[in-house]
KOLKESE-793216 format. One line per field, with one value per atom (N, C-alpha, C): x, y, z; residue in one letter. Coordinates in nm, 2 decimals, padded with zeros to 4 digits. Layout:
east = X_...
north = Y_...
up = Z_...
residuo = a_...
This chain:
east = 00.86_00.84_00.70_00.56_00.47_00.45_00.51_00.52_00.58_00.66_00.72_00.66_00.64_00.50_00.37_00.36_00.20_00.28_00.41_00.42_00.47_00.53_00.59_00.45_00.31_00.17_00.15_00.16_00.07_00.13_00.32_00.36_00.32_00.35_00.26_00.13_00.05_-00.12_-00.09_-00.05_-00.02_00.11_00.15_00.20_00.14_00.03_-00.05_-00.20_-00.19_-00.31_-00.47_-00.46_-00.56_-00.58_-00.55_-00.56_-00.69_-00.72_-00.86_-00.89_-00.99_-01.00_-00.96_-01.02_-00.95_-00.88_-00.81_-00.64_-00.59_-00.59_-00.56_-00.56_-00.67_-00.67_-00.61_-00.56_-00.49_-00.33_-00.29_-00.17_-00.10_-00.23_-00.25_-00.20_-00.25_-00.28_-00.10_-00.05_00.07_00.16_00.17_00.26_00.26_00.15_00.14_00.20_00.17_00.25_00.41_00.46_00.58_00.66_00.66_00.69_00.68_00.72_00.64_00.81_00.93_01.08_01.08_00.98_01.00_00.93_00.82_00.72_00.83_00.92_00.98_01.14_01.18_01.28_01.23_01.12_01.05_01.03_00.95_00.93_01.04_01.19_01.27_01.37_01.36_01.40_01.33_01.19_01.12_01.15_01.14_01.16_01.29_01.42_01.56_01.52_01.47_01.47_01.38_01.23_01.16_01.25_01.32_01.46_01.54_01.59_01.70_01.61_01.49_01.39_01.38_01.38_01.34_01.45_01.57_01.76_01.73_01.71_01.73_01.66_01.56_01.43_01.52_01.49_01.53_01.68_01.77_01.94_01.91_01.83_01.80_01.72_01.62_01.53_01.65_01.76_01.81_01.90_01.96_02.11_02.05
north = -01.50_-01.36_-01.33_-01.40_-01.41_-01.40_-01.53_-01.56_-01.45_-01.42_-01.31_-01.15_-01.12_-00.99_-01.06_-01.19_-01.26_-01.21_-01.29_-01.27_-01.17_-01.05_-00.89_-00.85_-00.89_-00.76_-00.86_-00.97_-01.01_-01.00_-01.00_-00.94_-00.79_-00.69_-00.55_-00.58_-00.57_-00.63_-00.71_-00.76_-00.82_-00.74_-00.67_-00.53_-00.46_-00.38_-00.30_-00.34_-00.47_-00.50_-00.55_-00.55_-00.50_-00.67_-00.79_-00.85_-00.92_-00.93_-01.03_-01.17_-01.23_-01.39_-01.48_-01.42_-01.47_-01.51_-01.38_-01.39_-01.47_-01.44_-01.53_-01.66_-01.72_-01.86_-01.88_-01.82_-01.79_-01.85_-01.75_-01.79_-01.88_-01.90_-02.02_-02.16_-02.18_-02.28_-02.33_-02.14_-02.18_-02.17_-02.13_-02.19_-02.36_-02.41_-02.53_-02.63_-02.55_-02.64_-02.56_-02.47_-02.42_-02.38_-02.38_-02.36_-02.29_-02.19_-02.01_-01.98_-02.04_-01.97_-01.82_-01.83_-01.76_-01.63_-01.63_-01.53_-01.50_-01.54_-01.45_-01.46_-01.46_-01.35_-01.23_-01.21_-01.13_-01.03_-01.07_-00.99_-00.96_-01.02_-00.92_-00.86_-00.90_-00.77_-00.66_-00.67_-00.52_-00.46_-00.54_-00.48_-00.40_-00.44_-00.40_-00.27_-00.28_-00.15_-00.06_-00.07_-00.02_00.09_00.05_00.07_00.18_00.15_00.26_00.36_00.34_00.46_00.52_00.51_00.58_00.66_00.54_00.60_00.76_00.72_00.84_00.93_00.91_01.05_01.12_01.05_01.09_01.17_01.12_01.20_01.30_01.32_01.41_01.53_01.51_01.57_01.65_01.57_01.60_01.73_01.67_01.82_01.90
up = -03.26_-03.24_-03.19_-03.29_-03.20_-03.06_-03.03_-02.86_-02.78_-02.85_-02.73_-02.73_-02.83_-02.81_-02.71_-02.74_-02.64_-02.50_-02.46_-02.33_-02.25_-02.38_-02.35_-02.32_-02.36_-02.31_-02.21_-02.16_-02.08_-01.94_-01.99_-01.83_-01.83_-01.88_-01.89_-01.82_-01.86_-01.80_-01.65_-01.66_-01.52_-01.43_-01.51_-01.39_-01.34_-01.45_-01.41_-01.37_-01.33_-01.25_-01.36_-01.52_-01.60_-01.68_-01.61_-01.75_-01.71_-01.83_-01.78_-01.75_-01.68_-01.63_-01.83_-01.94_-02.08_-02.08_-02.08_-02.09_-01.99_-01.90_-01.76_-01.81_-01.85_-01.87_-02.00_-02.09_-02.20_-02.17_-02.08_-02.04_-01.92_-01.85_-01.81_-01.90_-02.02_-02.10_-02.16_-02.18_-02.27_-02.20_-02.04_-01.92_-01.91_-01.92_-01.91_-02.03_-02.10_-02.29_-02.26_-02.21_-02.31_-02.16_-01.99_-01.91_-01.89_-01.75_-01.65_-01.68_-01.74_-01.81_-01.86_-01.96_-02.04_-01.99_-01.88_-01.84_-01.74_-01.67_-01.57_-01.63_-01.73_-01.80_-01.80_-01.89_-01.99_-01.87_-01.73_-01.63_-01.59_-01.52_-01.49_-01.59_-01.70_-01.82_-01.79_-01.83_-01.81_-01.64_-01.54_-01.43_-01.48_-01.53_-01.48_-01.60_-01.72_-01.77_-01.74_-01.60_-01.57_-01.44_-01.34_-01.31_-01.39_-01.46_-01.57_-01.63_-01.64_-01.68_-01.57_-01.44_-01.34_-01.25_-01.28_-01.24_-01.34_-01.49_-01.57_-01.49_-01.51_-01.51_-01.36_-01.23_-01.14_-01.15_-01.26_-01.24_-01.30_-01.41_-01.49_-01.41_-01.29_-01.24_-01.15_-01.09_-00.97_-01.03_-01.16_-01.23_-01.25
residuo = x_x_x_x_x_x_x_x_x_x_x_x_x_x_x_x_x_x_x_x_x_x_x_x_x_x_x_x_x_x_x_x_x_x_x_x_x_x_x_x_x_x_x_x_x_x_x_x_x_x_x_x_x_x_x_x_x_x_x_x_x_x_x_x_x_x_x_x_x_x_x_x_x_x_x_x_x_x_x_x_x_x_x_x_x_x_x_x_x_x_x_x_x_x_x_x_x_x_x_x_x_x_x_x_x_x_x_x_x_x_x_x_x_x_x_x_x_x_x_x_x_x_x_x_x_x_x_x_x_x_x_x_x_x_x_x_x_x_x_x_x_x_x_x_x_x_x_x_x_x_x_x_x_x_x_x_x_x_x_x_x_x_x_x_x_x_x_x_x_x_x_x_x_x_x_x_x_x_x_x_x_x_x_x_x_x_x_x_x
């Protein structure tokens, strides 16, 4: 559960452009021990529900 809050902020921060050279080498470290698998689930989950928040807002905006 750890791990996956580590890699749910650090794709966030790396969406929005904010993470720092730290962190960077942070997750650097635990790509290298645990494979880059689990950082791009995690990224296109959040992509597909970043997506359905914006389908909503927009159907909602349009009725």
């Amino acid at each position: 559960m750890k791990n996956l809050i580590f890699i749910i902020k650090s794709v966030l921060a790396a969406f929005c452009g904010i993470q720092s050279n730290k962190k960077f080498d942070h997750d650097d470290k635990f790509i290298q021990k645990n494979g880059v698998s689990s950082f791009i689930l995690i990224g296109f989950v959040l992509v597909f529900i970043l997506g359905l928040i914006l389908y909503f807002i927009v159907s909602f905006i349009l009725s």
